[in-house]
N, C-alpha and C positions, 0 to 999 in steps of 0.2 A: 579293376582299379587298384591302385598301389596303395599300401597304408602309407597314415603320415601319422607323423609323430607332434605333440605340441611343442612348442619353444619356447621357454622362458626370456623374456627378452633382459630383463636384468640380469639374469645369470649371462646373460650372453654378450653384452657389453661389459661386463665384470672378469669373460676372461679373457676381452679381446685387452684388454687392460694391463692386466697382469701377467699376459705373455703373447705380448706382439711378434715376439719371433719365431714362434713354437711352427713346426710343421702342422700344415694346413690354417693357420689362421691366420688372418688378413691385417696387416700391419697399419693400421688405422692411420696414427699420428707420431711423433717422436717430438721430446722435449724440447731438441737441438732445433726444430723445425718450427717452432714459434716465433711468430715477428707481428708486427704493428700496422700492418701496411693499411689493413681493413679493420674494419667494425669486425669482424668473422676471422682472425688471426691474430687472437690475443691470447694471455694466458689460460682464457677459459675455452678452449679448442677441445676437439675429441680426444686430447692427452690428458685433461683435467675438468672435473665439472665443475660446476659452479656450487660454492660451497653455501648450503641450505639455512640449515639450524645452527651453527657457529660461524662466528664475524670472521672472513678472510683475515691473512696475516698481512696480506700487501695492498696495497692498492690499486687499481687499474683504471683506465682510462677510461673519463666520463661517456664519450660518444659510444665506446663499445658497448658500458655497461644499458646505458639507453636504446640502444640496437638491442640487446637479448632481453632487455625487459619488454621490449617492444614485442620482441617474436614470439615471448608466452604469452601476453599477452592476448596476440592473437587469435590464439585458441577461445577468447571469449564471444559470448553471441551479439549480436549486432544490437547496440540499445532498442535502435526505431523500430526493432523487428521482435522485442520484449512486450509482449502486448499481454503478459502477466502483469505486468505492474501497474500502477496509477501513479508513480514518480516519474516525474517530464526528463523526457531525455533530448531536448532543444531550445534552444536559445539564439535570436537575434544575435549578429555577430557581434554588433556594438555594446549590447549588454555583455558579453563574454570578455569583451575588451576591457571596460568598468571592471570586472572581477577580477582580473589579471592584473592590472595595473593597481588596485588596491590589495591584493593579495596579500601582504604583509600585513594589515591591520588588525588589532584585537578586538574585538568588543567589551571586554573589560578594562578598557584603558578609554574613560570616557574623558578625562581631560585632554589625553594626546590626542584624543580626534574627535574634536568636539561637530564637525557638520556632519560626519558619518552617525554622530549619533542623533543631528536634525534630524536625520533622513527616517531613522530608525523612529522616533516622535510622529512624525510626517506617517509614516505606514501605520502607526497603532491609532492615530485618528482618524484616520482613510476608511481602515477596517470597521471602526467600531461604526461610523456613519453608515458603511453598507449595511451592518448588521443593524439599525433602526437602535441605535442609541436614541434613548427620550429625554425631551426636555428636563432638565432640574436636576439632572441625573448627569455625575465626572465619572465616564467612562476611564478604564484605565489597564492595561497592560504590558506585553514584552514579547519579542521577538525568543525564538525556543531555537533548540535541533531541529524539531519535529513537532507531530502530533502527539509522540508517545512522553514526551518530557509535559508539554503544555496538559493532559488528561491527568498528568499527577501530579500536577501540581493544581488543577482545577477541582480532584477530587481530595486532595489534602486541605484545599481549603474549605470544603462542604465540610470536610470532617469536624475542623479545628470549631468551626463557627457553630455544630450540633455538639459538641464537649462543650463550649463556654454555656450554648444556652440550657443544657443539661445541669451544669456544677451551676449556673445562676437559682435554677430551679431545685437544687440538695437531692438532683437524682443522678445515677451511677453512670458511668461511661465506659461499660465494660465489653458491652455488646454492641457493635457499630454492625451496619449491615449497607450494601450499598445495591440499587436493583439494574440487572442489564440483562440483554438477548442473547442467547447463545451464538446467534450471529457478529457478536462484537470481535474487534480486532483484540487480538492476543495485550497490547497493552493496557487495556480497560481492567482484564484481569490482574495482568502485572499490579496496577494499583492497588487491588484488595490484598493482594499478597505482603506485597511489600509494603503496606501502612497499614496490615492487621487489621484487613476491614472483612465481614466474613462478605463473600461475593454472592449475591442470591441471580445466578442466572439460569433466566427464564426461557424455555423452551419454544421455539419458535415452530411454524407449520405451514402448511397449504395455504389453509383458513386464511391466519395472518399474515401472509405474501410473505413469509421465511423473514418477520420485522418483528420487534418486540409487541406484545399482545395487549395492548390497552385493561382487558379484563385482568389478566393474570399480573398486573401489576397491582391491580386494587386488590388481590387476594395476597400479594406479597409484603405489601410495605409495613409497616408500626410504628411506634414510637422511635424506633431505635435506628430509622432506615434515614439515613445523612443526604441520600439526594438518589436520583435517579438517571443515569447516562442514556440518553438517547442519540439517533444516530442519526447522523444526516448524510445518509448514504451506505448502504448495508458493501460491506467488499464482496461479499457473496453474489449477490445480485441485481444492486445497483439501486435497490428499494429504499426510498424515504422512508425513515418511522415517524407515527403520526404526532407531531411536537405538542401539538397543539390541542387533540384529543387526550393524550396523556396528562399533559396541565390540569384540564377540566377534572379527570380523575384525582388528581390531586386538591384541587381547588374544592368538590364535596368532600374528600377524607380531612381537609383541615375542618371545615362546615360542621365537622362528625363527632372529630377529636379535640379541634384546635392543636394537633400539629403539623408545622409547615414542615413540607419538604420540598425544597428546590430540584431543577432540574439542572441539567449542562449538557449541552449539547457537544457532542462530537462532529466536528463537522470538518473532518479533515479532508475531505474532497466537496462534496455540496455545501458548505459553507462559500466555495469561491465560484457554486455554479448557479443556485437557488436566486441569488440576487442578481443575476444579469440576466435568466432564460426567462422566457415568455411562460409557461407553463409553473416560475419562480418553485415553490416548497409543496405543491400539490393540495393546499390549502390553506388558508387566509392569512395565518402567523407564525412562524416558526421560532425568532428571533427577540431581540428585545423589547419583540413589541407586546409579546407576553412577560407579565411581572414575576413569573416563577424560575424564568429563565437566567440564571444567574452569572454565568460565566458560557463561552463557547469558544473552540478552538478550530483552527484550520492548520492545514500544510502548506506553507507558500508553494512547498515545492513537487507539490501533486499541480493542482488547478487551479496553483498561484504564478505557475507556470517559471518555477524557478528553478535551476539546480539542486540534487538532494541537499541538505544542510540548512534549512528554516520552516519553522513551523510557529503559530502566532496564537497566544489566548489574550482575551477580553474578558473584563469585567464590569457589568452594566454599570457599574458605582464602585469607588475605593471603597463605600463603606462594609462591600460584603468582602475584602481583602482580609482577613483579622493581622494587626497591630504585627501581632509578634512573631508572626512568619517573614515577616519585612525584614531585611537587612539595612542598618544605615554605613555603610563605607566610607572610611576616611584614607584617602590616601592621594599622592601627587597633589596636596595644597587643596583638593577638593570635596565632597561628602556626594556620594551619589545610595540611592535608593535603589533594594534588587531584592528580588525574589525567583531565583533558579534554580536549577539542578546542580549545572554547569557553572562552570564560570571564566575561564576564557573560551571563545569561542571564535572564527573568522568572522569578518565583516563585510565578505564580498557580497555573500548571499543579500543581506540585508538592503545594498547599495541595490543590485539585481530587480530585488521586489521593487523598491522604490523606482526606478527605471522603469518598470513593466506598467505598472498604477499608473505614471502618468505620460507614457509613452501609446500604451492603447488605450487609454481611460474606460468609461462606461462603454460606450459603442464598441471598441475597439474589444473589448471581454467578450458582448453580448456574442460579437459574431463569433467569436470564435466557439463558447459554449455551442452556440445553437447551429453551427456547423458539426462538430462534434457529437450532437445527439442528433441531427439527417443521416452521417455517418453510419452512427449505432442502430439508426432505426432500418436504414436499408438492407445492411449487415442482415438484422434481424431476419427481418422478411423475405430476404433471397435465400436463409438458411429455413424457414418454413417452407417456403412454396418446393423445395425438394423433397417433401415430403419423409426425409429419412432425419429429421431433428426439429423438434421443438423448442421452444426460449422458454426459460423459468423467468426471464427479466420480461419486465411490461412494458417498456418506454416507447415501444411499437405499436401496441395497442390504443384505441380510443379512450379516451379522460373514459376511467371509470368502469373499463370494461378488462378483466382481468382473465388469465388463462385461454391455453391453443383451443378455436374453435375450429380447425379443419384448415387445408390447404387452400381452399378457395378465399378464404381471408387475409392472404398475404397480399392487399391492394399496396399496391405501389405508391407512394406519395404524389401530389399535387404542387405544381411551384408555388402556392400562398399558404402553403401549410406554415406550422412552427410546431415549437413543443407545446405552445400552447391547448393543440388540438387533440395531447396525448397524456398518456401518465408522466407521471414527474417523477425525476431518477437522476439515476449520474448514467455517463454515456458507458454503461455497460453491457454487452452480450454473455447472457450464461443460456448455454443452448446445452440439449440432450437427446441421446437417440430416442428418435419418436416412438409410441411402444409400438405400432406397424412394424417399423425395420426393427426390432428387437425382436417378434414373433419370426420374422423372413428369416433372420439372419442371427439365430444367437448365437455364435461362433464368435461375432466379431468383438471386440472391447474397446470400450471407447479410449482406453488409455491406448489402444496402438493407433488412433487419430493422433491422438497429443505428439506419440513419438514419430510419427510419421513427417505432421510438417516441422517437429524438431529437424529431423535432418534436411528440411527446407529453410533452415534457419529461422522459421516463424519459434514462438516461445510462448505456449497456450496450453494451461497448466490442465489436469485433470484431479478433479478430487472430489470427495462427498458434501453434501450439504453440511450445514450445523446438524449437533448432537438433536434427535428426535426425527430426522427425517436425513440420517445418511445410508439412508437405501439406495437415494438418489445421487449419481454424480451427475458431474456437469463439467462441460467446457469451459472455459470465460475468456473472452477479448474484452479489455479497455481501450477503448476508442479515445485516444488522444490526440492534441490540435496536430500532434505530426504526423498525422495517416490521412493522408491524403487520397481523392478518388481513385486513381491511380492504383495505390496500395492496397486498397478495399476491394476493388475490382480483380485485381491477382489475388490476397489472400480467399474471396469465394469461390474462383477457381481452381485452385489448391485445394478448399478444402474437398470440392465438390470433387477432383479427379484425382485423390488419396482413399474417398470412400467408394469410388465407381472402384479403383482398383481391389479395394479388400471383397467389396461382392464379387467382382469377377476372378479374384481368388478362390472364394469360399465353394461358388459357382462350378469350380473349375476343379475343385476337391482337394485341395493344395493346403496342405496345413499354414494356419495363422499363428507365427508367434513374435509376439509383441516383442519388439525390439529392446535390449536393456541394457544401458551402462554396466561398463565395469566398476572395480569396487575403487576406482576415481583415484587421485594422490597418495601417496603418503603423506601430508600434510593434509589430507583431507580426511583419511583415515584414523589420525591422531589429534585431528582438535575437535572432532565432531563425538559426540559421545549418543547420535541418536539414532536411530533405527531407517532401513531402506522401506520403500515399499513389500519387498519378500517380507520381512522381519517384522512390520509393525504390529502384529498381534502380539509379541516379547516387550511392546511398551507398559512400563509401569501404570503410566494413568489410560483407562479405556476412554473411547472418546464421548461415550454418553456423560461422563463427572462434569462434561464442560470444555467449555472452550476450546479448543483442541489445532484449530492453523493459524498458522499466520499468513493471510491472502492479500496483503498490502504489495 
């Protein structure tokens, strides 16, 4: 066999460049040869790249330039087939319409467009009714970016309101502490960070289905502890935290101490699923029908089924809002009241939401949830009865029966089932090689699954638990209303004829190695400043301090 040699392919387009006429190399393009006729004969031809990091000197033709944005573009993977994420990548076409056609609007500009910001009204009372607003009680909020704006601004208010009733009381306000699961999404932490709160997060387990721990909360909290973020819907696994057990915990530590601490719910995917599914919060109250519950946030644009760009917090009462985190705004002849991050923002999203609310209403949500979680629980169970993966996720199992009891338990659903009949979750799959095929087969790694139906276009992340049990990794599929039976049916035969292949590799003595990106762009090389899989043992913070992905 002949040696080869590697080729730099930059070096190698660099000197077809600089000397197109050189014997032996291939005269690419010439200056003189540029014309307009196509989107693909303009000045940025193989005579001239397209300049990256500094603003071209000339201008060029719109359609062209939209043609080559297009074609890099394309390198991107197929949203419907991102089954990492929990942000909706579909939308009715007439809602898509509404956002385009509004597209120029701000939402800081609430005189210029005073119905857009009906609508905007219209959704923060829709919401708060879901969430079991009580009588006597002026529910009150605002439309966010997201989940990650709305939890700091949820946990800035716990704080400000444990400072006043601190300084009411002539005690210090030096040590703020706030308590959450190591399972939390990276912006939970974000907030202790950035508002100098110390973060006390709690190790999750087995035991506690990888959810914050009821016990270890009542060993955690004091005087000094501003509130408690619990989740309603772990990104890890799909796990409900108990709302409602944790309350009670809190409800004898005030009993003890006399002081309150509130909670806030994170409910940036089960906030929009809990109230429509049959199976609801996995136990009697999650919402504001508990009085410790203070504020709770969602994602429109997870399981609000909206474009990414809105996310929603509630307040069971303006009176837990404190005063002087309020902005009052005077400007275009008018005074409007705000409390964000942000401040301009689009207003398509918002219109989007409100179109969804009352375009599917309650029924129209339910099914779609409880389709969603048949989806995930079939998912589940076609990937147990193969005997080579387990689910760490429960939503498959019977109300109350937790963890793989063997193969022969992978019964099939019933047409009158619901989620009622099962755990309560958000419609997530986290599955792992079962330890049978890790004894048969330890050669194989589950990250060369992940990359494997990568290059099937699927996009199914591999990574460890939270810190205290990242021994374990796991797969995960989010089951979103755009995965259709169809979908689900081909990605389990995919996955099932990806791992038939790696045994009958393994089988067959054939070395396994996991397929790996290259070292990606230059633009990717120079804005990222963080570590590859190779390298992440060179990260500064180890992953047991905490928190450590962000699996949104």
């Amino acid at each position: 066999m002949a040696l080869a040699r590697h080729v730099n392919p930059d070096e190698l387009i660099q000197t077809l460049h600089d000397h197109p006429n050189e014997p032996g190399a291939r005269k690419v393009h010439t200056r003189g040869a540029v014309s307009h006729c196509t989107p693909y004969s303009t000045q940025y031809s193989s005579a001239e790249g397209i300049p990256k990091f500094v603003i071209p000197r000339e201008s060029t033709d719109a359609e062209a330039v939209r043609q080559m944005l297009r074609d890099e573009l394309d390198l991107d993977g197929k949203p419907n087939l991102n089954l990492a994420s929990f942000v909706g990548t579909y939308m009715e076409h007439q809602a898509e319409e509404l956002m385009v056609e509004n597209i120029a609007k701000n939402m800081s500009d609430a005189d210029e467009y005073p119905a857009m910001m009906d609508m905007h009204a219209r959704c923060v009372s829709i919401i708060a009714h879901l969430w079991g607003v009580q009588k006597g009680e002026t529910a009150v909020g605002s439309a966010t970016t997201g989940s990650s704006e709305a939890i700091h601004l949820g946990g800035l208010a716990m704080k400000r309101r444990w400072q006043e009733q601190r300084q009411a009381e002539g005690k210090d306000t030096l040590r703020p502490n706030i308590i959450m699961g190591s399972n939390a999404q990276v912006a939970l932490e974000k907030f202790a960070r950035y508002f100098e709160v110390e973060a006390r997060i709690l190790p999750v387990s087995k035991k506690s289905h990888y959810r914050l721990d009821p016990d270890l909360v009542k060993e955690n909290i004091d005087e000094n502890t501003i509130g408690v973020f619990v989740i309603m819907g772990s990104t890890y696994t799909g796990h409900y935290e108990p709302v409602e057990e944790i309350s009670k915990v809190l409800d004898q530590y005030q009993e003890e101490t006399g002081v309150d601490i509130p909670i806030h719910v994170d409910g940036a995917s089960g906030a929009f699923i809990a109230p429509f599914t049959n199976a609801h919060a996995g136990g009697p109250k999650w919402n504001f029908e508990l009085s410790r519950v203070l504020s709770i946030n969602t994602s429109g644009h997870k399981f609000g089924l909206v474009y990414a760009g809105v996310g929603w917090i509630i307040w069971r009462d303006q009176r837990f809002l404190p005063k002087h985190l309020i902005f009052e705004l005077h400007y275009l002849g008018g005074t409007e009241e705000s409390y964000t991050l942000n401040f301009s923002r689009p207003g398509g999203q918002i219109i989007a939401q409100y179109f969804n609310l009352i375009h599917l209403g309650f029924q129209g949500y339910k099914e779609i949830m409880e389709n969603s979680l048949a989806n995930a629980r079939l998912l589940s169970k076609a990937l147990e009865a193969t005997g080579w993966y387990t689910c760490v996720s429960d939503i498959h199992r019977k109300k109350g029966e937790f963890g793989f009891k063997g193969v022969q338990h992978a019964v099939f659903s019933t047409a009158k089932e619901t989620s009622a009949d099962y755990n309560a979750g958000l419609p997530v799959v986290a599955f792992t090689f079962s330890e049978e095929f890790k004894k048969e087969f330890p050669l194989i790694k589950q990250e060369t699954v992940s990359n494997l139906l990568r290059a099937k276009q699927y996009i199914i992340p591999n990574y460890p638990l939270p810190p205290n049990e990242e021994k374990t990794e796991i797969l995960r599929v989010v089951v979103r209303w755009s995965m259709s039976l169809d979908l689900m049916e081909r990605l389990v035969a995919d996955i099932i004829a990806v791992t038939q292949a790696l045994i009958e590799s393994t089988q067959a003595g054939q070395p396994i190695v996991p397929p790996r990106y290259g070292r990606g762009s230059t633009e990717k090389q120079h804005s990222s400043q963080g570590h590859d899989d190779r390298h992440k043992h060179q990260a500064s913070r180890p992953m047991h301090h905490g928190v450590h992905r962000s699996v949104c």
